[in-house]
C-alpha positions in Angstrom: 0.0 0.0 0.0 1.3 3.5 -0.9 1.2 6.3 1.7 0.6 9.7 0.1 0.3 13.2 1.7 -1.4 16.1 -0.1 0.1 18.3 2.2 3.7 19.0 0.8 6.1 21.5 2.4 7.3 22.0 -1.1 6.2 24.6 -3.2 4.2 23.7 -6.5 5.7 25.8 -9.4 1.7 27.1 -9.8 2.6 28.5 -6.4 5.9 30.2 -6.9 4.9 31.4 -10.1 2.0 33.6 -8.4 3.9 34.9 -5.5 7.1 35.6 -7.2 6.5 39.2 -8.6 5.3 40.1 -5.1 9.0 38.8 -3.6 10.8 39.9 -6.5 9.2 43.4 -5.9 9.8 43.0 -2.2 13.4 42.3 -2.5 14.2 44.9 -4.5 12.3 47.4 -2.4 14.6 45.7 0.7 18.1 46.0 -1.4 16.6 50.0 -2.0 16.4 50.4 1.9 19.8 48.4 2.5 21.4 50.7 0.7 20.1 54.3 2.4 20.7 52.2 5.7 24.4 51.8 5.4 25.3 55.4 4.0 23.3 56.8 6.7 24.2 54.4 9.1 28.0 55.5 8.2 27.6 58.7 7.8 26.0 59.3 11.1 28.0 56.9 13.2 31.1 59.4 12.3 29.3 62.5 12.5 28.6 61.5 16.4 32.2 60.4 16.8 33.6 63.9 15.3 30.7 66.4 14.4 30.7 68.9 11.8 34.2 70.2 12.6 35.8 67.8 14.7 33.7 68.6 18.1 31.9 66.3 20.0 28.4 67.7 21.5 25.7 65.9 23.8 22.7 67.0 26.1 23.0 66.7 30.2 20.5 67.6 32.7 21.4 71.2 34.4 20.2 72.7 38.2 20.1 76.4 37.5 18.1 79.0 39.2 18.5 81.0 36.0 15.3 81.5 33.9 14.7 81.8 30.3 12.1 84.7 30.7 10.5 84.0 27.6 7.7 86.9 26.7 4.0 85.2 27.4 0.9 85.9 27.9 -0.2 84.0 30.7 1.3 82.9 34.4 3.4 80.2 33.6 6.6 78.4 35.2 10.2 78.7 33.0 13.1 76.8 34.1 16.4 75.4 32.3 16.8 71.6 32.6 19.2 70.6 30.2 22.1 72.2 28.5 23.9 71.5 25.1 27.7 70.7 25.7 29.7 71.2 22.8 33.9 70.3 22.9 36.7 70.0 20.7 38.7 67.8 23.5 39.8 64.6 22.3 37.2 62.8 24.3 38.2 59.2 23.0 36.0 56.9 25.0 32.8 59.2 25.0 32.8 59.7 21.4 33.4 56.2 20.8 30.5 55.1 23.4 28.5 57.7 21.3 29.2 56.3 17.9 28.3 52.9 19.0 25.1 53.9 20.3 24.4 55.9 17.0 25.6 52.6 14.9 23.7 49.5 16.6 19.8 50.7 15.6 21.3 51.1 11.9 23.4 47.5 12.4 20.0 45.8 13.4 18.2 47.5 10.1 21.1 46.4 8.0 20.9 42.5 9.5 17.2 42.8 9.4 17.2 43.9 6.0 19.1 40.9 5.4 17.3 38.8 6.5 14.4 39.4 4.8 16.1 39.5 1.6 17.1 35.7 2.5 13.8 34.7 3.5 12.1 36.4 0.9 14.8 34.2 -1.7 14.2 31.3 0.1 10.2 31.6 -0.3 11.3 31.5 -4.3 12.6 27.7 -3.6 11.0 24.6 -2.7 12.9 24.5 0.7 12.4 27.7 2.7 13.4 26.4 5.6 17.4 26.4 5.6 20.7 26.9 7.6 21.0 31.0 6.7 17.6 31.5 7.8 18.2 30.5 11.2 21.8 32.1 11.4 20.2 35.4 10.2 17.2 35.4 12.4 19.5 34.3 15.7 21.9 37.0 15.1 19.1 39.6 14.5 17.8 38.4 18.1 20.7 38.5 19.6 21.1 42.1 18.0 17.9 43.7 19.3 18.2 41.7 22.6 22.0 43.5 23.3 20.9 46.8 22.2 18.0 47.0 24.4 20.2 48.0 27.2 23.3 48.5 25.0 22.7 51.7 23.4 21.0 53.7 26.3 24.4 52.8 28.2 26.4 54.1 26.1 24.9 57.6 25.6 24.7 57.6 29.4 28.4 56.2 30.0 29.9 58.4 27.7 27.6 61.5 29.3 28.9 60.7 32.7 32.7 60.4 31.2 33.0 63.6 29.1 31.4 65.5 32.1 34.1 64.0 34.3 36.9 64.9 31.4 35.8 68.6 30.5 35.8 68.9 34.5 32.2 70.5 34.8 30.7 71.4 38.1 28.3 68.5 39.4 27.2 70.3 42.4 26.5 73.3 43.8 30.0 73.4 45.9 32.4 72.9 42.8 30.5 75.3 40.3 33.1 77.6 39.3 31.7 81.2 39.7 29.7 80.3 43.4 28.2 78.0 45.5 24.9 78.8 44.1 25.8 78.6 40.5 24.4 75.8 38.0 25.6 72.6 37.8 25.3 69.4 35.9 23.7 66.6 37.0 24.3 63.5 34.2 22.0 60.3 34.6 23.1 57.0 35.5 22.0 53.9 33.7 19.0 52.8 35.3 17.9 48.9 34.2 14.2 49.3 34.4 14.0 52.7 33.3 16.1 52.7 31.0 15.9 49.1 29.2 14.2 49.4 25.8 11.6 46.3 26.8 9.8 46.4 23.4 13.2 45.6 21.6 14.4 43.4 24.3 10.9 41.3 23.4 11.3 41.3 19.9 15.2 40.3 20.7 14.0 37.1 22.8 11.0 36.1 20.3 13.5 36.3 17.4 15.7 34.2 19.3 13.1 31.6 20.3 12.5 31.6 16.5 15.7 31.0 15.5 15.1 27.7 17.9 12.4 26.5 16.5 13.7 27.0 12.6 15.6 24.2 13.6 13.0 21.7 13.9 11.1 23.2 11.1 13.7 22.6 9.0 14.1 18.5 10.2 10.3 18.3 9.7 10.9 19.6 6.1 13.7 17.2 5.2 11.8 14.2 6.9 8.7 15.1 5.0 10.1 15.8 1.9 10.7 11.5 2.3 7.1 11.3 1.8 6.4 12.8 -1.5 
């Protein structure tokens, strides 16, 4: 007696015929974005290491009982909370804290760019289910799951270390002009404030995923005995 399935894990060429302008379209569309991803990925990653003219700026929290006295028409509160620090010191490890924070969201387009470009290839076969898929989708996992607490880490480490390196004032007792002037006051990584959870989600689901492909992919080379 012959045993026959009429559910095949294999694509009928009816059925990549009809699907293949739609993935053809879609990986050129993904190659399009690849592209803007790494020249502005690039471009950006160095213009937070050196700026426009070789200066590194970033943002701090200030205590200042100065006041912007902005003109309004109603009674309303002003107040300075953060100032703009620009410097042309050499600031090695801050500016390379900051251009790693700036590079890792573009690095997790590139990979998931990628990725989809493999999938969508794969989807063109009879045999989606492969070896690169899983490699691509792990390392895009493990991607979004470091950078969930990666990159806020780094803007704040390298804060905290360029304050400490241009030597400015983090109380009122060491500000330069009194004992009332401003000060900076440069936040701390914080784990559960600061963590990006939604990323760190997708990180872990991508990795459970990348778990699973591998017994998708032995139930598509057991079934394909069955054909």
């Amino acid at each position: 007696m012959a045993i026959t399935s009429n559910h095949s894990p294999q694509s009928t060429p009816r059925t990549v015929a009809a699907r293949r302008p739609a993935l053809i379209t879609l990986i050129t569309a993904t190659a399009a974005v690849l592209a803007v991803a790494v020249f502005a990925g690039v471009w950006l990653t160095l213009w937070s290491f050196s700026g426009k003219l070789g200066e590194f700026a970033f943002v701090t929290p200030v205590v200042s009982d100065l006041s912007p006295a902005l003109h309004n028409t109603a009674d309303i509160y002003q107040a300075f909370d953060t100032v703009i620090v620009s410097s042309s010191a050499a600031l090695v490890v801050p500016r390379t804290l900051a251009a790693i924070a700036t590079a890792l969201p573009f690095l997790i387009m590139i990979t998931g760019c990628i990725g989809v470009m493999i999938l969508a290839r794969r989807l063109l076969t009879a045999r989606p289910f492969t070896r690169a898929g899983q490699v691509i989708i792990a390392v895009l996992g493990g991607l979004a799951t470091v950078s969930s607490a990666l990159i806020r880490w780094c803007e704040t480490r390298a804060t905290e270390l360029a304050v400490a390196e241009l030597g400015l004032p983090t109380s009122g007792g060491t500000a330069t002009d009194s004992a009332l002037g401003p000060w900076v006051s440069p936040s701390s990584f914080d784990a559960l404030q600061d963590l990006d959870w939604p990323l760190l989600a997708l990180g872990v689901t991508l990795l459970l995923v990348a778990a699973l492909w591998r017994q998708a992919s032995r139930l598509q080379r057991d079934t394909e005995g069955l054909i």
